[in-house]
C-alpha positions as CSV (number, residue, x, y, z in Angstrom):
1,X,84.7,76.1,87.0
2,X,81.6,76.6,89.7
3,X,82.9,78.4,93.0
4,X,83.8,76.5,95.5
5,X,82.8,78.3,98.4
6,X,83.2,76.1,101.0
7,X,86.7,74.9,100.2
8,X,87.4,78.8,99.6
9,X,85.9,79.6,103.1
10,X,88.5,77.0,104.8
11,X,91.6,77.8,103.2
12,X,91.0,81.4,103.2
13,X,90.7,80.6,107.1
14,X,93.8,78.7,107.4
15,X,95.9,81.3,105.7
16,X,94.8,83.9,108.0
17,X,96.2,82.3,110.8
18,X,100.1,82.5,109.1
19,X,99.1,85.5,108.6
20,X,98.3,85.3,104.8
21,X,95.1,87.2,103.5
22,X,93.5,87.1,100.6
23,X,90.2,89.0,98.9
24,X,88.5,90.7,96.6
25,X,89.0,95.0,96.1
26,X,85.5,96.2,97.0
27,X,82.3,93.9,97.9
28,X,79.0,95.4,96.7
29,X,79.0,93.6,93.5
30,X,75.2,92.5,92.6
31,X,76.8,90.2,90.3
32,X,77.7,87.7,92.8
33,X,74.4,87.4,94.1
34,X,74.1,83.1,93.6
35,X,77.4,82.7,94.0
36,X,78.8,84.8,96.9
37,X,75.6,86.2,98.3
38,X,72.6,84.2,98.8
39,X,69.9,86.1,97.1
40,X,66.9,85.3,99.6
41,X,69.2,87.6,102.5
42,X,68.2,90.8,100.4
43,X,64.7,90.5,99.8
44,X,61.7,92.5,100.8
45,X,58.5,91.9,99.7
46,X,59.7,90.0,96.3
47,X,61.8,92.4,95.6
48,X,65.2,92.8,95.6
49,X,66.4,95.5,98.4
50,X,69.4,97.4,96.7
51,X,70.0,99.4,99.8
52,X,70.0,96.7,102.3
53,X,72.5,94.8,100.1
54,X,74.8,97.5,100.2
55,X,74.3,98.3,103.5
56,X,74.8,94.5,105.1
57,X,76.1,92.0,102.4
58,X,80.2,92.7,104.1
59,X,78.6,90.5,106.7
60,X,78.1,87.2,104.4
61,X,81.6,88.3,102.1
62,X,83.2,87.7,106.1
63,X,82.2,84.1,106.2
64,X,84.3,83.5,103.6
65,X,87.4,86.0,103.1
66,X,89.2,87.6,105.8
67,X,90.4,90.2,104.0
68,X,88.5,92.9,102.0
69,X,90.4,96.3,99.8
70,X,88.1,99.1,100.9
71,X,88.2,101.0,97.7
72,X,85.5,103.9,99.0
73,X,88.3,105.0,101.0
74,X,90.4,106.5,98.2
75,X,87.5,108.9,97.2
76,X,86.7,110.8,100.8
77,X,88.3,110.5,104.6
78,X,86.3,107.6,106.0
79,X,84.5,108.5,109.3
80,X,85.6,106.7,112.4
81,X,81.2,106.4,112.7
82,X,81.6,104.6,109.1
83,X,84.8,102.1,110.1
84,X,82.6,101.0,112.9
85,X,80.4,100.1,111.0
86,X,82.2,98.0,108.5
87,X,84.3,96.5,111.7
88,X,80.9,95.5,113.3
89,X,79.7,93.3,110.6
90,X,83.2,91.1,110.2
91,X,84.8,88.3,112.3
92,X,87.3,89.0,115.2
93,X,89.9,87.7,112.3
94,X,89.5,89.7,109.5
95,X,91.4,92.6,108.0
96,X,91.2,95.4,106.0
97,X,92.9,97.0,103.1
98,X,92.4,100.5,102.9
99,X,93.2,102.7,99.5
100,X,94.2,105.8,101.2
101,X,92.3,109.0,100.4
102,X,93.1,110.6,96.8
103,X,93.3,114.4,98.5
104,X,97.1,113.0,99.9
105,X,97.8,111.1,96.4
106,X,97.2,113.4,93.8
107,X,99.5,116.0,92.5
108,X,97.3,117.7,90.2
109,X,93.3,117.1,89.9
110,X,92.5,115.5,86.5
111,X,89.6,116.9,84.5
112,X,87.3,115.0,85.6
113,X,82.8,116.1,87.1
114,X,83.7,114.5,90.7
115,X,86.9,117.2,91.5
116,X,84.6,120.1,90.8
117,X,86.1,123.3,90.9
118,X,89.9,121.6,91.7
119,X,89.9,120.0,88.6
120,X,93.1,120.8,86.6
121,X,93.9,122.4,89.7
122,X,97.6,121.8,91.8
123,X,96.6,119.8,95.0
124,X,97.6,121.7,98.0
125,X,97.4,118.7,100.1
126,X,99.8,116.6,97.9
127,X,101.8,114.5,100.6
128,X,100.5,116.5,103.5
129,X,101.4,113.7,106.1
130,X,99.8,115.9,109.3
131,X,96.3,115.8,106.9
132,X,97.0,112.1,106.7
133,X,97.3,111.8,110.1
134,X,94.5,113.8,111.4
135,X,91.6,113.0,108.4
136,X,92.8,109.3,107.7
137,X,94.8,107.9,110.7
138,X,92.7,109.2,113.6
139,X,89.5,107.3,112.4
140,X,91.1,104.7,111.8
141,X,92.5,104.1,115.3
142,X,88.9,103.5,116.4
143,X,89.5,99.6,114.8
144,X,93.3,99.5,114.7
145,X,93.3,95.9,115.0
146,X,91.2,95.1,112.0
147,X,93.6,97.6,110.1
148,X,95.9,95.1,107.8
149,X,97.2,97.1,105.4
150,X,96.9,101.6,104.5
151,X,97.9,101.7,100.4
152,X,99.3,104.9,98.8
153,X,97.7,104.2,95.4
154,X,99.9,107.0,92.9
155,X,98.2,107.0,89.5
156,X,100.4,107.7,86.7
157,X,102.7,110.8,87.0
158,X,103.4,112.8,83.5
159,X,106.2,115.1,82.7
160,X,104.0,118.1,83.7
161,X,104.1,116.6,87.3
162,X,107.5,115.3,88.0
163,X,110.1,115.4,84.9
164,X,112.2,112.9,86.7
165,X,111.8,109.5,88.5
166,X,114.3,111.1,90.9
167,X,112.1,113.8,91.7
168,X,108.8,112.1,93.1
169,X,111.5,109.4,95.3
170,X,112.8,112.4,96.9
171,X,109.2,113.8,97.8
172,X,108.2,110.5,98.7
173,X,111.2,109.4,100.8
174,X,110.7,112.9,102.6
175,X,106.8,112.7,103.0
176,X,107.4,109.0,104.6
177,X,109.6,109.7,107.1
178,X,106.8,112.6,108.7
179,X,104.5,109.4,108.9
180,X,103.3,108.3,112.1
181,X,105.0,104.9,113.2
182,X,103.7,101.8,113.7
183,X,101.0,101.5,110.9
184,X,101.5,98.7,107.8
185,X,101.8,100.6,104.8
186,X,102.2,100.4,101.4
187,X,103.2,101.8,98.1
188,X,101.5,101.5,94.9
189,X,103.0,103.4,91.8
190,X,101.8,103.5,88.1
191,X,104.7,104.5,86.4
192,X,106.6,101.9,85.3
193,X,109.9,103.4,84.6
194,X,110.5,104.5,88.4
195,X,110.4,100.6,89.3
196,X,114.5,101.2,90.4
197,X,116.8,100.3,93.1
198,X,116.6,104.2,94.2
199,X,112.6,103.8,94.3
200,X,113.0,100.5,96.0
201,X,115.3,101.4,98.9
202,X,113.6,104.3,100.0
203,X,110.7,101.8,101.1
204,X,113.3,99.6,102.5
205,X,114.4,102.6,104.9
206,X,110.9,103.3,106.1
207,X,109.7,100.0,106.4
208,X,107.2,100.8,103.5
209,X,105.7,97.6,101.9
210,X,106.1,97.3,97.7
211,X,102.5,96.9,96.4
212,X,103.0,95.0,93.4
213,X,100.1,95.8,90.7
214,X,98.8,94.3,87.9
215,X,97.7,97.5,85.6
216,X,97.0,98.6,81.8
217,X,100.6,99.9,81.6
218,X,102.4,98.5,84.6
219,X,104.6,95.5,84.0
220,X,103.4,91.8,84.9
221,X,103.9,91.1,88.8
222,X,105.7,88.4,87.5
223,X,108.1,90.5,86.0
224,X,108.2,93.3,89.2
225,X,108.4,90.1,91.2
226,X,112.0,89.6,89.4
227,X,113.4,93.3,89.8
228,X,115.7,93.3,92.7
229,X,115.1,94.3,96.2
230,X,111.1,94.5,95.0
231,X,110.0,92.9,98.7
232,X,111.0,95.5,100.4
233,X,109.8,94.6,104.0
234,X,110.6,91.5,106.2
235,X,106.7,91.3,107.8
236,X,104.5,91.2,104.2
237,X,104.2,91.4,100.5
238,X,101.3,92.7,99.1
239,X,99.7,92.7,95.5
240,X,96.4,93.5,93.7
241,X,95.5,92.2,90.6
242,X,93.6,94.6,88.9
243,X,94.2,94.6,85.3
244,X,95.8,92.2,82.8
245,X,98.3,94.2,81.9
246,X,97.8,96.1,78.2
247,X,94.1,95.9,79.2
248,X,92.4,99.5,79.5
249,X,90.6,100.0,82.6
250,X,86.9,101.2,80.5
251,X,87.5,98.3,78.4
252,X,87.3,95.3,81.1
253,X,84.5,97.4,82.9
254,X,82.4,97.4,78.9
255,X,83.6,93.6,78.8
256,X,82.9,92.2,82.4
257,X,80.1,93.6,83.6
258,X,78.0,92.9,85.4
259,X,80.7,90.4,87.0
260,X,78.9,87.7,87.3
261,X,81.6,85.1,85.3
262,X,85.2,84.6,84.4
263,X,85.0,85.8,81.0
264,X,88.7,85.8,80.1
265,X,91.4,83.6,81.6
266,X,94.6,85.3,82.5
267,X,97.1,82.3,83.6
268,X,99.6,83.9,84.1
269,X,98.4,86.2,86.9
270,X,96.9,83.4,88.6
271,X,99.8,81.3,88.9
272,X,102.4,83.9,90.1
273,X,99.7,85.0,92.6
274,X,99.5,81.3,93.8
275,X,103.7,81.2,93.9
276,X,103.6,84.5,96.2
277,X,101.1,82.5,98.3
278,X,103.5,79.2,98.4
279,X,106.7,81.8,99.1
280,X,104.9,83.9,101.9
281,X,103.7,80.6,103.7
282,X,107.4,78.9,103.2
283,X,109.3,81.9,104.3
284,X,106.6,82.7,107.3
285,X,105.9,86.6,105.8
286,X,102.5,87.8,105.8
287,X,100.9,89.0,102.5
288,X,98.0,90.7,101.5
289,X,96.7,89.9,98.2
290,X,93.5,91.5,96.6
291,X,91.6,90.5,93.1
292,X,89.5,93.1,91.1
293,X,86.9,91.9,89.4
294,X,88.1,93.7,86.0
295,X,91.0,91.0,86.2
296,X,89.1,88.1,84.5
297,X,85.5,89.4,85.1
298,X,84.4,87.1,88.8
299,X,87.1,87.7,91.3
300,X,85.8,85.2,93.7
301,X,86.6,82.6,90.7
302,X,90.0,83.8,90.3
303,X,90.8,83.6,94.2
304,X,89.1,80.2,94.1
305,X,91.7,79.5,91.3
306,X,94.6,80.9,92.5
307,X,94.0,79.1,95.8
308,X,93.1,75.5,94.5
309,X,97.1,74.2,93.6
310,X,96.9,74.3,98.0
311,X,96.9,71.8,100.5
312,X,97.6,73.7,103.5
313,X,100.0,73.9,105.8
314,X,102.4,74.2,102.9
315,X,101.9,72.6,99.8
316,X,105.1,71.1,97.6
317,X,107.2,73.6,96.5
318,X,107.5,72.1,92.9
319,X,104.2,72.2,92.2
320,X,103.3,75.9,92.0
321,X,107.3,76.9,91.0
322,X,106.7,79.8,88.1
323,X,109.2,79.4,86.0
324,X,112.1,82.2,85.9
325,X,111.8,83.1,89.3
């Protein structure tokens, strides 16, 4: 299936305006130069300019999607000088998801050459809500309207770092309540035996959006779709389909690079990511939904997949109903 960008462009459009986004996690892929990005924009002299690609190429991803995941942001604080400047090259209309910083998510440092000296190391920032403020929150007020959706992406937890489910909901229902008010968030957990009513509710009390996530070890989103009280906020549902579930994370990057193709079909994912699009447009509740490109190897294809069953306004019901749900 060749990528449709044109019909992608207009219903990506149309969905914005209900309030519906839907995009890709990250944008810098040189694999979707042909397809996404037109090749001739990033040459000099006959030669392809890496650095101006990276530097400009948001620009031509905001013709077509209105929504980006900025990934970068989960590595260091972003700059209010370096949110300007992804602000300035995207339409009035467009939004971003932002991972937040991994200094605020982290209990304990993995081993791991970028943490330096602090790997294996306790984090003493763990759910430091004034640091989130201050580092995170304050740049990002420079383009609060562009601002969609702030994630709190927690990798898997082991024994060593909470021995009960119980124990993280407690921190986490405290360190939400110091948050300032007024900003979308977002919850994204990796271990899947704290998916629980308890988990759930304390979201519900802050207003905290359920990401739902499509990882190695996580269940399907069809199945966290079916858990109850799992949309845990009236004004969006979010999801990011990262992984097919069972799927290491080294494995699809070995597999799909250099993202250029769909190199495995995963159904599945695509049609309940089309049935959240038909609910949130039927029930009139936002949603931000975002599509690695470790998912099925091109995630502009899968988007342009997910997004074809449409004919917008609102499509029949019946004819993206997922079974079981």
């Amino acid at each position: 299936m060749e990528f449709d960008r044109d019909a992608v462009t207009g219903k990506c459009a149309e969905l914005a305006k209900t309030g519906i986004y839907i995009g890709t996690s990250s944008w810098k892929y040189e694999g979707w130069l042909g397809q996404m990005y037109h090749p001739e924009a990033y040459d000099y002299r006959g030669k392809f300019a890496r650095t101006r690609f990276e530097r400009t190429c948001l620009s031509e991803y905001g013709r077509v999607f209105k929504t980006v995941c900025v990934d970068g942001a989960y590595y260091n604080f972003p700059s209010t000088h370096y949110l300007e400047g992804l602000a300035e090259q995207v339409p009035y209309d467009f939004k971003f998801g932002f991972k937040v910083t991994d200094a605020i998510t982290i209990k304990k440092f993995p081993r791991l050459p970028r943490f330096g000296e602090r790997a294996g190391k306790w984090n003493e920032h763990f759910l430091n809500a004034d640091l989130f403020a201050s580092a995170f929150l304050r740049p990002c007020e420079a383009i609060r309207d562009k601002v969609g959706i702030v994630i709190f992406e927690f990798s898997r937890f082991w024994a060593s770092d909470y021995q009960h489910g119980k124990d993280f909901i407690a921190d986490l229902d405290s360190f939400l309540g110091d948050l300032p008010k007024g900003w979308p968030y977002g919850v994204e957990i990796r271990n899947a035996t704290w998916l629980k009513p308890e988990y759930f509710d304390v979201l519900r009390t802050h207003n905290i959006t359920h990401v739902f996530n499509s990882w190695e070890a996580m269940p399907s989103v069809r199945e966290q779709f079916v858990l109850e009280g799992s949309v845990t906020t009236h004004q969006r549902v979010a999801a990011r389909f990262l992984l097919k579930p069972g799927t290491k994370y080294e494995g699809a990057v070995k597999a799909f690079s250099p993202y250029d193709k769909t190199k495995e079909i995963y159904q599945d994912g695509r049609d309940i990511a089309s049935w959240i699009l038909q609910q949130c447009l039927e029930e009139k509740r936002g949603a931000y939904i975002y599509v690695n490109n470790r998912f099925e190897g091109n995630a502009p294809n899968t988007i342009d997949a997910i997004l074809r069953p449409f004919r917008l306004p609102i499509p029949p019901a019946e004819s993206l109903r997922c079974p079981g749900l």
